[in-house]
C-alpha positions, 0 to 999 in steps of 0.5 A: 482330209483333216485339218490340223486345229491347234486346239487339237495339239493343246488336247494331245499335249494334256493327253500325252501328261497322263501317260507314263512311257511312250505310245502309239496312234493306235493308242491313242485311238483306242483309249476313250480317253483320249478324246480323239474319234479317229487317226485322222484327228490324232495324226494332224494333232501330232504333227503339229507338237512334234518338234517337242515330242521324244519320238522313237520306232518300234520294230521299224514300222510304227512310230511311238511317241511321249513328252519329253523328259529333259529340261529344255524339252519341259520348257518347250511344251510349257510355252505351248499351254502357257496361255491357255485354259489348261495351264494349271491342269498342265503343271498339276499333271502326273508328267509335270510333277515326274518332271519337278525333282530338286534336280530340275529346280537347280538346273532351272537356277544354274540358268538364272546364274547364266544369265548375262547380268550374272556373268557381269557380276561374276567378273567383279568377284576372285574365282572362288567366291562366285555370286552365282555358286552364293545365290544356288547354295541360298535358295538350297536352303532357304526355302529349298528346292522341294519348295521352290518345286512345290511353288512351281507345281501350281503358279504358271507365273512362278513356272515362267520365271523359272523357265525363262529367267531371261525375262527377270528384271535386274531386281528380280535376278538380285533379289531371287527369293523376294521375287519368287515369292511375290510372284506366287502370292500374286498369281495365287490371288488370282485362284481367291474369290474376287475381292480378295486382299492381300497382304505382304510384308518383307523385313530387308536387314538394314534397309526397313521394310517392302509392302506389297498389297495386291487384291482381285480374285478371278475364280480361277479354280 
């Protein structure tokens, strides 16, 4: 009898990014690919991530399976690999990068917007003049979504704000462009040769200059 190992459902998740429309088990068993040596390895490794899985039957006999392709079910396969080796696989997968279009980066914003600190804010301003409307139609801008997008593509950290916003600070939620960019230098020094330095420098209109200077380096690859 098999045993369901959570090493396999991180293993299928990673397989299941390089597919591109849905599959059975028998698919996945006959693709040496897959790294899967028999259906009793596949079916436990499904079991284990099928809350997250979009899942469908074919003729009424057989099951089919892919990642899902909305916003929350993204998040949900996200927080399965987050902390594992395979993150940075996972966010450079042909599925992560179908996934991370300009619309998916401002349905990610309109979430921080939906935060409660924004919602008290949101009170304090007339109807027309929303600090939330203000903050998307900023970051539209500058650095613009396909940025952001790119950011997000290869920063586990930048990916986990953006998914989350409920663990931003008040600072990191008033100022969101600041935040997400110290928040990929920071992780991005992490990928550099070990005592790597370095160097950031903000210049805030009329309230002087933000230094940050942060070194490591874990060969990250």
């Amino acid at each position: 009898m098999a045993v369901e190992n959570p090493d396999h459902a991180i293993r299928m998740i990673m397989y299941l990014t390089t597919q591109s429309d849905y599959v059975t088990i028998h698919d996945i068993h006959k693709d040496p690919l897959s790294g899967f040596e028999s259906h009793e390895e596949i079916k436990p490794a499904l079991k284990l991530i099928c809350d997250v899985l979009e899942v469908k039957m074919e003729n009424d006999e057989q099951s089919l399976y892919r990642l899902p392709r909305t916003f929350d079910g993204y998040r949900d396969v996200f927080s399965m690999v987050a902390n594992s080796e395979h993150v940075y696989s996972f966010l450079s997968s042909n599925y992560s990068q179908s996934i991370l279009t300009p619309e998916f980066i401002r349905e990610a914003l309109v979430r921080v917007t939906q935060t409660p600190y924004f919602s008290s804010l949101a009170s304090k301003y007339p109807e027309k003049a929303k600090p939330g409307d203000t903050l998307l139609q900023m970051l539209a801008q500058n650095p613009g979504y396909p940025a952001i997008a790119a950011m997000f593509g290869v920063s586990p950290a930048v990916a986990t704000k953006l998914l989350f916003p409920e663990t931003m600070s008040k600072y990191e939620l008033t100022h969101p462009k600041i935040c997400l960019d110290l928040t990929f230098a920071a992780d991005m020094v992490k990928r550099a040769p070990p005592g790597t330095v370095l160097s950031v420098k903000y210049e805030i209109v009329a309230q002087g200059m933000i230094n940050m200077q942060t070194s490591g380096g874990t060969g990250i690859p």
